[in-house]
mmCIF file of the C-alpha atoms, coordinates in Angstrom:
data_MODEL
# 
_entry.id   MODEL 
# 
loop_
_atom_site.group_PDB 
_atom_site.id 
_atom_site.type_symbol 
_atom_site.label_atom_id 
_atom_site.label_alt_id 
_atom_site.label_comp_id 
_atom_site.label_asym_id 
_atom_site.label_entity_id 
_atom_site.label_seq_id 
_atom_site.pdbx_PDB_ins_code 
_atom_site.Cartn_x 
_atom_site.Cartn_y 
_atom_site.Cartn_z 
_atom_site.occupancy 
_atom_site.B_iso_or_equiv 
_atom_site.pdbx_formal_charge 
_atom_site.auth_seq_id 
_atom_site.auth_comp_id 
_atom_site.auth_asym_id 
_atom_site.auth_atom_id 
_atom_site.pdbx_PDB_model_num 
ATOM 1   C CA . UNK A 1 1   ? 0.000   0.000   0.000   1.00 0.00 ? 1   UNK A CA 1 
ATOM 2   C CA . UNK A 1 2   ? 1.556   3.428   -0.979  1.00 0.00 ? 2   UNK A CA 1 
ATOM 3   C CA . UNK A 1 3   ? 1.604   6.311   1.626   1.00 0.00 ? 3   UNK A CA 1 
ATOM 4   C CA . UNK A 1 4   ? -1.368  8.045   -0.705  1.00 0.00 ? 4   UNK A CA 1 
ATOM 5   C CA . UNK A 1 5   ? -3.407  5.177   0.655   1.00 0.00 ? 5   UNK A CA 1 
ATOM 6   C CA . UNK A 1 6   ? -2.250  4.925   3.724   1.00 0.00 ? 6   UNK A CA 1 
ATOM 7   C CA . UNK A 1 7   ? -3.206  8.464   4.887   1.00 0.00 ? 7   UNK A CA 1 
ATOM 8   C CA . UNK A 1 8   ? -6.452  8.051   2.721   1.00 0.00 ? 8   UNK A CA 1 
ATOM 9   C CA . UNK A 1 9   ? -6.592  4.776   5.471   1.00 0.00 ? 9   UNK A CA 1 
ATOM 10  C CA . UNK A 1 10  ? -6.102  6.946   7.843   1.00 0.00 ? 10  UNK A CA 1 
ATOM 11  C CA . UNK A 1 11  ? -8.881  9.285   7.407   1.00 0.00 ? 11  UNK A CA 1 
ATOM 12  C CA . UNK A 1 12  ? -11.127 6.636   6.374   1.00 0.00 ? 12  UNK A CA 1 
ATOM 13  C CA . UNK A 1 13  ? -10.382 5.118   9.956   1.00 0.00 ? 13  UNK A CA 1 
ATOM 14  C CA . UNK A 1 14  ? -10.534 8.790   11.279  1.00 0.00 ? 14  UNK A CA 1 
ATOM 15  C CA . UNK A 1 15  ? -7.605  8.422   13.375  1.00 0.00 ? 15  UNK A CA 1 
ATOM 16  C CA . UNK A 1 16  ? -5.952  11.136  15.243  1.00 0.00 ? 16  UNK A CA 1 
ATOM 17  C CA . UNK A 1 17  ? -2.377  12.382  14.711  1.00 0.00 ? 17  UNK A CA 1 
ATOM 18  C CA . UNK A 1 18  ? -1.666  10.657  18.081  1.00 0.00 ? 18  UNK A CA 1 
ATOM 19  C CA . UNK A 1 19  ? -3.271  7.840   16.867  1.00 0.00 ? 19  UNK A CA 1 
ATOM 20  C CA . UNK A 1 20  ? -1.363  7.577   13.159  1.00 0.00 ? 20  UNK A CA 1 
ATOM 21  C CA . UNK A 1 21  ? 1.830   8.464   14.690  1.00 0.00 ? 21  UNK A CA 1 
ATOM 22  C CA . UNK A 1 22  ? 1.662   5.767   17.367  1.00 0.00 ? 22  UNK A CA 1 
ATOM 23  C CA . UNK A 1 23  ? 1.010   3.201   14.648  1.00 0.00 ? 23  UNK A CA 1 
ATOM 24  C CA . UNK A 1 24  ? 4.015   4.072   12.769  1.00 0.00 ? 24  UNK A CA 1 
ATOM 25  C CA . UNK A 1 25  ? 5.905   4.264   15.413  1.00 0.00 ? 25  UNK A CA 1 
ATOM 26  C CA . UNK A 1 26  ? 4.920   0.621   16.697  1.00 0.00 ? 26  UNK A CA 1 
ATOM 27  C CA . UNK A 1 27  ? 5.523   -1.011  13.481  1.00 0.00 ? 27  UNK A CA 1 
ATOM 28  C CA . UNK A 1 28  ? 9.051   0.778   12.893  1.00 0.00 ? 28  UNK A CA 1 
ATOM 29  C CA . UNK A 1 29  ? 10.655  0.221   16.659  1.00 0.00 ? 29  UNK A CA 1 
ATOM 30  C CA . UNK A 1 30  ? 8.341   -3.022  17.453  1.00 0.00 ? 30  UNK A CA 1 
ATOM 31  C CA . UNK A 1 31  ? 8.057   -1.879  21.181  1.00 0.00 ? 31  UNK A CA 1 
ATOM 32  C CA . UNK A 1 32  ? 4.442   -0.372  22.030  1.00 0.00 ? 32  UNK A CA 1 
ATOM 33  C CA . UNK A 1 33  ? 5.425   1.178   24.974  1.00 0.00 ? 33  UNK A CA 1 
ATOM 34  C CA . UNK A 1 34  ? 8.079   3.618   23.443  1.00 0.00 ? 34  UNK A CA 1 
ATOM 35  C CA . UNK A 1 35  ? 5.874   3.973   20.540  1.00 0.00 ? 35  UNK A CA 1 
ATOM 36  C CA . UNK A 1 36  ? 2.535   5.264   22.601  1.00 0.00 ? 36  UNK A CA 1 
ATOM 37  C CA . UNK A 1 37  ? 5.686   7.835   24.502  1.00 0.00 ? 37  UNK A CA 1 
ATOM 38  C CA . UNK A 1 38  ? 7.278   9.165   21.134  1.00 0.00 ? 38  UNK A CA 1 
ATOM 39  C CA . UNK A 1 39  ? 3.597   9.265   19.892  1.00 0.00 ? 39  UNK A CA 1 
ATOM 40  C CA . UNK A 1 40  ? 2.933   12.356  22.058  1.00 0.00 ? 40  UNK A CA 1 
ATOM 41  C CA . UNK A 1 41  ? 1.171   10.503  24.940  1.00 0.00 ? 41  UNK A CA 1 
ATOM 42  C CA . UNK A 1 42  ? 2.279   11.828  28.679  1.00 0.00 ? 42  UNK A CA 1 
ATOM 43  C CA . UNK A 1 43  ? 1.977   9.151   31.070  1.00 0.00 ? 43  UNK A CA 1 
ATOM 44  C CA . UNK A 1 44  ? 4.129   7.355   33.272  1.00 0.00 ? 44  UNK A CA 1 
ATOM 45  C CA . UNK A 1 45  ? 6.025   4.066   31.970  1.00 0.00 ? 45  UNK A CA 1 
ATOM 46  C CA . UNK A 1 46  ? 3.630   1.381   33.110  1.00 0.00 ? 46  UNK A CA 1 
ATOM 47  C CA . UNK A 1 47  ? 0.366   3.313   32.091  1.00 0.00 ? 47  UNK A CA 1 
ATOM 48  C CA . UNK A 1 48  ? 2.116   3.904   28.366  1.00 0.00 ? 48  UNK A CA 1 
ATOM 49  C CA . UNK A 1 49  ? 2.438   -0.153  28.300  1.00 0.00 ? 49  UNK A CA 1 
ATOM 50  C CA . UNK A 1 50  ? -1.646  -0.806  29.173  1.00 0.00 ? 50  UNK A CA 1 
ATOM 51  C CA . UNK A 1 51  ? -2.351  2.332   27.598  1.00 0.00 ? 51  UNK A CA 1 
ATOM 52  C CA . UNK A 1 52  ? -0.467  0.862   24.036  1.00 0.00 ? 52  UNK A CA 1 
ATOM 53  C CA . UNK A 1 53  ? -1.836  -2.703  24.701  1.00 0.00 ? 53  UNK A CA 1 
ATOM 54  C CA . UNK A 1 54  ? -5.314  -1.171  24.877  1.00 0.00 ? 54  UNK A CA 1 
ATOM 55  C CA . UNK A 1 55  ? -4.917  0.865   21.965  1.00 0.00 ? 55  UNK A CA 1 
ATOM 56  C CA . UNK A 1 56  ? -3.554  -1.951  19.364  1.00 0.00 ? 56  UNK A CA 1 
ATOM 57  C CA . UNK A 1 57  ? -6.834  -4.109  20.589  1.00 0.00 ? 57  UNK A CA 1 
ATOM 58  C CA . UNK A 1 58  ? -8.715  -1.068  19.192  1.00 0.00 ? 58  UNK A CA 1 
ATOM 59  C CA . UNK A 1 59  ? -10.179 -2.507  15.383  1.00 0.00 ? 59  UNK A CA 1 
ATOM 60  C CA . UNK A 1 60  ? -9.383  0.696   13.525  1.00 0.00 ? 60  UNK A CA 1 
ATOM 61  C CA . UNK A 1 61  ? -6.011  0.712   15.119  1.00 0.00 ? 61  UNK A CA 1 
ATOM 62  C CA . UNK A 1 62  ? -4.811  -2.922  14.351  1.00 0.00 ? 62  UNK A CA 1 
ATOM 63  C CA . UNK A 1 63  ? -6.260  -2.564  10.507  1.00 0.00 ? 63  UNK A CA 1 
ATOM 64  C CA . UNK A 1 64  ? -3.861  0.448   10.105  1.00 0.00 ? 64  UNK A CA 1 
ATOM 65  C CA . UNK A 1 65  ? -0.941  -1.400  11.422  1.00 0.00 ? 65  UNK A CA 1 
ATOM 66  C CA . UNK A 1 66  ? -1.975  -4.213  9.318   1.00 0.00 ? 66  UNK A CA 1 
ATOM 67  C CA . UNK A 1 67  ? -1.607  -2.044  6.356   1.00 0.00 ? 67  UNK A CA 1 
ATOM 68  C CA . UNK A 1 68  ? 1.167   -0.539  7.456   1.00 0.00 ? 68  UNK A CA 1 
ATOM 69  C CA . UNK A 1 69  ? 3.073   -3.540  7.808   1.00 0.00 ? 69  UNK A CA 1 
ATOM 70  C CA . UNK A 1 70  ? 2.128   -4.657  4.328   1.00 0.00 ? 70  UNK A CA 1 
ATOM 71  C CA . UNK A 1 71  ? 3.099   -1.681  3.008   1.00 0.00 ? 71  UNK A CA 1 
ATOM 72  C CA . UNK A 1 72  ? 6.589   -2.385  4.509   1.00 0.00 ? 72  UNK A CA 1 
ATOM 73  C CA . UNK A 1 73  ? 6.779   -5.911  3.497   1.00 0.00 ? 73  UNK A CA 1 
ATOM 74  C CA . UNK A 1 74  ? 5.617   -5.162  -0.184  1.00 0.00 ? 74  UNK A CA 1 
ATOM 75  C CA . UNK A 1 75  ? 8.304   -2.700  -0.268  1.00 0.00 ? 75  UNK A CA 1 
ATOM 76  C CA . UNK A 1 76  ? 10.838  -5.195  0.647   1.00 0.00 ? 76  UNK A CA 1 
ATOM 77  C CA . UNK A 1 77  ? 9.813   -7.723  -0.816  1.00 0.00 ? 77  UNK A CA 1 
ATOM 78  C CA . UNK A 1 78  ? 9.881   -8.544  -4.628  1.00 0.00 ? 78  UNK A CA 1 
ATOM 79  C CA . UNK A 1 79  ? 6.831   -9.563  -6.277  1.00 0.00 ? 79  UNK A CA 1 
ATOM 80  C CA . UNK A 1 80  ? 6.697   -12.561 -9.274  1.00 0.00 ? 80  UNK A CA 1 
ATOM 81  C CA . UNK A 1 81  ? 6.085   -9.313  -12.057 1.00 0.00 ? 81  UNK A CA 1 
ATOM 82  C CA . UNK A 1 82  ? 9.427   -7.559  -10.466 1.00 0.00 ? 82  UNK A CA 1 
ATOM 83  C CA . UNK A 1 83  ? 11.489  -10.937 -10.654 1.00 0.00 ? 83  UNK A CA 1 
ATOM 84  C CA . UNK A 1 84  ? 9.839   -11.622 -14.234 1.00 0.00 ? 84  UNK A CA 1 
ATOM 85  C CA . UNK A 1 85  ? 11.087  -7.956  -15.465 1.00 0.00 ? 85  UNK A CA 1 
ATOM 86  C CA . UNK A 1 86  ? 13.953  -8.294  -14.107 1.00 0.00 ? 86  UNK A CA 1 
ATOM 87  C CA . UNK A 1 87  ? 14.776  -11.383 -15.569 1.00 0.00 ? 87  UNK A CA 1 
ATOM 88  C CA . UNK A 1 88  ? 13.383  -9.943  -18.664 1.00 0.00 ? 88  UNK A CA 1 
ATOM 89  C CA . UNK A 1 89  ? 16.125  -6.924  -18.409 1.00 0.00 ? 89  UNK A CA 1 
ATOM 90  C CA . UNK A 1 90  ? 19.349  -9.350  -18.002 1.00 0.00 ? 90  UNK A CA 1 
ATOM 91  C CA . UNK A 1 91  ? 18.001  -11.524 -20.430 1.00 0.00 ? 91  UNK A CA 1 
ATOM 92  C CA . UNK A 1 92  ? 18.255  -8.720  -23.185 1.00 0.00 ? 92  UNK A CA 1 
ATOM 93  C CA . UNK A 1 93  ? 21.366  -7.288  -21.231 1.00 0.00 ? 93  UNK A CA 1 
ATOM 94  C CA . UNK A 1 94  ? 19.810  -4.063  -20.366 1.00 0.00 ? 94  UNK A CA 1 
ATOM 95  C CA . UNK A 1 95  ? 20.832  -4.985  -16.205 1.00 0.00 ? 95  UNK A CA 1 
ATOM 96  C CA . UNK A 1 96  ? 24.335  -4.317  -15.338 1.00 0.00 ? 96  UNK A CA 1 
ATOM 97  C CA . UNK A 1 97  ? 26.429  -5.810  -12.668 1.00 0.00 ? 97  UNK A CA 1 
ATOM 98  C CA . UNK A 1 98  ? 27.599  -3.987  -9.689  1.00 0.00 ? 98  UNK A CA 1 
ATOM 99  C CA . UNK A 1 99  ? 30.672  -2.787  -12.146 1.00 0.00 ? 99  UNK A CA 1 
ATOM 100 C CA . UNK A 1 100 ? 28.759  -1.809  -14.724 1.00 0.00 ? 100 UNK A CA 1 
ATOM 101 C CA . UNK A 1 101 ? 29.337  -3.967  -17.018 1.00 0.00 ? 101 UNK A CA 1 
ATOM 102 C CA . UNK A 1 102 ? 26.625  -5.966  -19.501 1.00 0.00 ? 102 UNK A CA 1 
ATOM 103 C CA . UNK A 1 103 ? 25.768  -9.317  -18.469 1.00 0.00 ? 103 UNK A CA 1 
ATOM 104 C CA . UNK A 1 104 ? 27.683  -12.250 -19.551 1.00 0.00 ? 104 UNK A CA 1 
ATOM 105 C CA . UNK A 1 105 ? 26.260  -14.341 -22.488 1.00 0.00 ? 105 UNK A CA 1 
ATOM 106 C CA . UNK A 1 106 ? 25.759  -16.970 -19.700 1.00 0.00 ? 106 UNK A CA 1 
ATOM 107 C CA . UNK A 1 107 ? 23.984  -14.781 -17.575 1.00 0.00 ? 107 UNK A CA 1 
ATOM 108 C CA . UNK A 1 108 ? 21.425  -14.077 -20.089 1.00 0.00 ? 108 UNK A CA 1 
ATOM 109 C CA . UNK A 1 109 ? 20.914  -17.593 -20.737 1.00 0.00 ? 109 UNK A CA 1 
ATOM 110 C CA . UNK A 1 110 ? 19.990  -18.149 -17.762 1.00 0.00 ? 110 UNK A CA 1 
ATOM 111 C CA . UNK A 1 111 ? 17.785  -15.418 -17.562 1.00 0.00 ? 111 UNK A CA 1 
ATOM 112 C CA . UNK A 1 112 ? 16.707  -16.654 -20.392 1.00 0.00 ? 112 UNK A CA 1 
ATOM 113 C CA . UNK A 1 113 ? 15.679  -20.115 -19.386 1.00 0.00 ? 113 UNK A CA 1 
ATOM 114 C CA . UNK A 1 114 ? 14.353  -18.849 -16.130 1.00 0.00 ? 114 UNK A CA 1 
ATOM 115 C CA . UNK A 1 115 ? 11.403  -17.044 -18.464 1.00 0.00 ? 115 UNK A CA 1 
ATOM 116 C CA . UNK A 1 116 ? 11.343  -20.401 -20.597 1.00 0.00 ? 116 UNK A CA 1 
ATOM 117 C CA . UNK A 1 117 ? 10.702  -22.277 -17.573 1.00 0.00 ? 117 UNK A CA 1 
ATOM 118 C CA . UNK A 1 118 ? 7.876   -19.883 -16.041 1.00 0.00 ? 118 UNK A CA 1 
ATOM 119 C CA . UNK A 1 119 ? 6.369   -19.636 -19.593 1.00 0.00 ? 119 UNK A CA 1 
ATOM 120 C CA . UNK A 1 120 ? 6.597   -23.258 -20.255 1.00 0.00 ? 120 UNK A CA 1 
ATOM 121 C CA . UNK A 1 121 ? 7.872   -22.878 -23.747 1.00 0.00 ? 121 UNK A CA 1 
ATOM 122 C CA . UNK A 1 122 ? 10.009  -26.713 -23.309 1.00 0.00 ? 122 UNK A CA 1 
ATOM 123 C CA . UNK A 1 123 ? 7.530   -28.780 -21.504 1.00 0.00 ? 123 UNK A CA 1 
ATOM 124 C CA . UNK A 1 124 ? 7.472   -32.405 -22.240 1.00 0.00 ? 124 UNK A CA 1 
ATOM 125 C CA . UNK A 1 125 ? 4.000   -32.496 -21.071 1.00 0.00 ? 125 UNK A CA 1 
ATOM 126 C CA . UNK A 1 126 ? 0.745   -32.417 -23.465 1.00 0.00 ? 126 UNK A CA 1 
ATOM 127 C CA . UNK A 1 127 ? -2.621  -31.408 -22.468 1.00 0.00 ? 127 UNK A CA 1 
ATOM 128 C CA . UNK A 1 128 ? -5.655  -33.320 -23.332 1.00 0.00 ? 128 UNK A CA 1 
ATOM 129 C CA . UNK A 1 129 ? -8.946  -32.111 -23.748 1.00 0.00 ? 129 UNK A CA 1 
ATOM 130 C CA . UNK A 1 130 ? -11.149 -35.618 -22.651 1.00 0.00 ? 130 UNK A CA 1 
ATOM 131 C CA . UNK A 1 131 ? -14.480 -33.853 -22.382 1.00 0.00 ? 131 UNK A CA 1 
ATOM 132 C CA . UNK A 1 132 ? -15.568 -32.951 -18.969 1.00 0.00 ? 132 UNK A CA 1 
ATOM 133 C CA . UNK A 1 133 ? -12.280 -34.363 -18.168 1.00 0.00 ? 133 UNK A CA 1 
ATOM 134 C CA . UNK A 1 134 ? -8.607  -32.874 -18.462 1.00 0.00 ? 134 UNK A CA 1 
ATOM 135 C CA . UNK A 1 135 ? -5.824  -34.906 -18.290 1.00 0.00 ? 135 UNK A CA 1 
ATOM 136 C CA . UNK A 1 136 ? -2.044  -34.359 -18.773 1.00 0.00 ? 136 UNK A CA 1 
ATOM 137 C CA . UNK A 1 137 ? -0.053  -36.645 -20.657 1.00 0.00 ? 137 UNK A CA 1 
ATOM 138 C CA . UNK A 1 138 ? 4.012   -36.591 -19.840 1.00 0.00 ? 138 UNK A CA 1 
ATOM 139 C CA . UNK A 1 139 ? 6.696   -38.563 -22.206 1.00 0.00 ? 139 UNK A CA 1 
ATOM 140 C CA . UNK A 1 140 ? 8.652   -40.227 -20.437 1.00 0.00 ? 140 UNK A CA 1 
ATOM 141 C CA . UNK A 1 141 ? 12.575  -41.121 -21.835 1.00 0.00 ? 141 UNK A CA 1 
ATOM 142 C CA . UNK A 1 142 ? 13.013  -44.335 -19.384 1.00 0.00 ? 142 UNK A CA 1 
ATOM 143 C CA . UNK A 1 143 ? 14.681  -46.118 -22.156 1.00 0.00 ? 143 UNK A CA 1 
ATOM 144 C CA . UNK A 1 144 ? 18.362  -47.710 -21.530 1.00 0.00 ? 144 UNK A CA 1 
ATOM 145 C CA . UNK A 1 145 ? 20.175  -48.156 -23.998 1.00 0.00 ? 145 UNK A CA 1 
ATOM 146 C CA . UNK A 1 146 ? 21.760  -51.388 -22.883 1.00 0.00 ? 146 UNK A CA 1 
ATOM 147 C CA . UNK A 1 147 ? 18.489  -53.293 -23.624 1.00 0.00 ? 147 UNK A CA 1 
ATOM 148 C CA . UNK A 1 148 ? 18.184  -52.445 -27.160 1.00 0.00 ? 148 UNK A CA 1 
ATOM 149 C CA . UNK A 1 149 ? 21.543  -54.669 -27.600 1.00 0.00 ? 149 UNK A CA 1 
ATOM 150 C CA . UNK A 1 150 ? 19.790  -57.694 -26.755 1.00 0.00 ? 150 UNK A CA 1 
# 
């Protein structure tokens, strides 16, 4: 989720400052306690920690760290398009190394059979239409050579 829609979240939720700030701060140090204090709150230690267990029991609350935290991971996180276009880009040696240099023929065959491989495009395996039934026929090269000498 991009920070548009997380302060559209936000106001959707109605949350106050307090309230929006705590949440970030709770999924970026991971300790409630010092997130509810740097949030704004005054209160003594132990009241912050019931005060910031309270809060993240609060619905609106929890489905704003939620997003936050999927924000975050999503960020960090590569998605199957990203990996795809990224093989895509070595594959056609538009990604450089961390020298700068093009990547190696062998590098973009790999890249290359990486997209093969998600696309398919070599598989020994034939689909059959049977109807109401689908079935999936695979060759099988089980042959040895040793018993066509006999």
């Amino acid at each position: 989720m991009e920070n548009e829609n997380l302060t559209q979240l936000a106001k959707d939720l109605k949350l106050t400052e307090k309230q929006r700030t705590f949440c970030e701060l709770f999924v970026q140090l991971a300790n409630k306690r010092e997130a509810y204090e740097q949030a704004g709150y005054k209160c003594t230690k132990e009241t912050a920690f019931k005060e910031a267990t309270r809060m993240l029991k609060n619905p609106k609350i929890k489905k704003y760290v939620d997003a936050i935290t999927e924000a975050k991971h999503d960020a960090l996180i590569a998605d199957k398009d990203e990996v795809l276009r990224f093989y895509t880009r070595v594959m056609r040696g538009k990604e450089k190394d961390a020298f700068g240099l093009d990547p190696s023929l062998q590098d973009r065959l790999k890249a290359a059979d990486q997209l093969a491989k998600r696309y398919q495009l070599f598989s020994n395996k034939i689909e059959v239409d049977g109807g109401q039934q689908q079935m999936i026929v695979q060759f099988v090269d089980d042959l040895v050579v040793d018993d066509l000498d006999e």
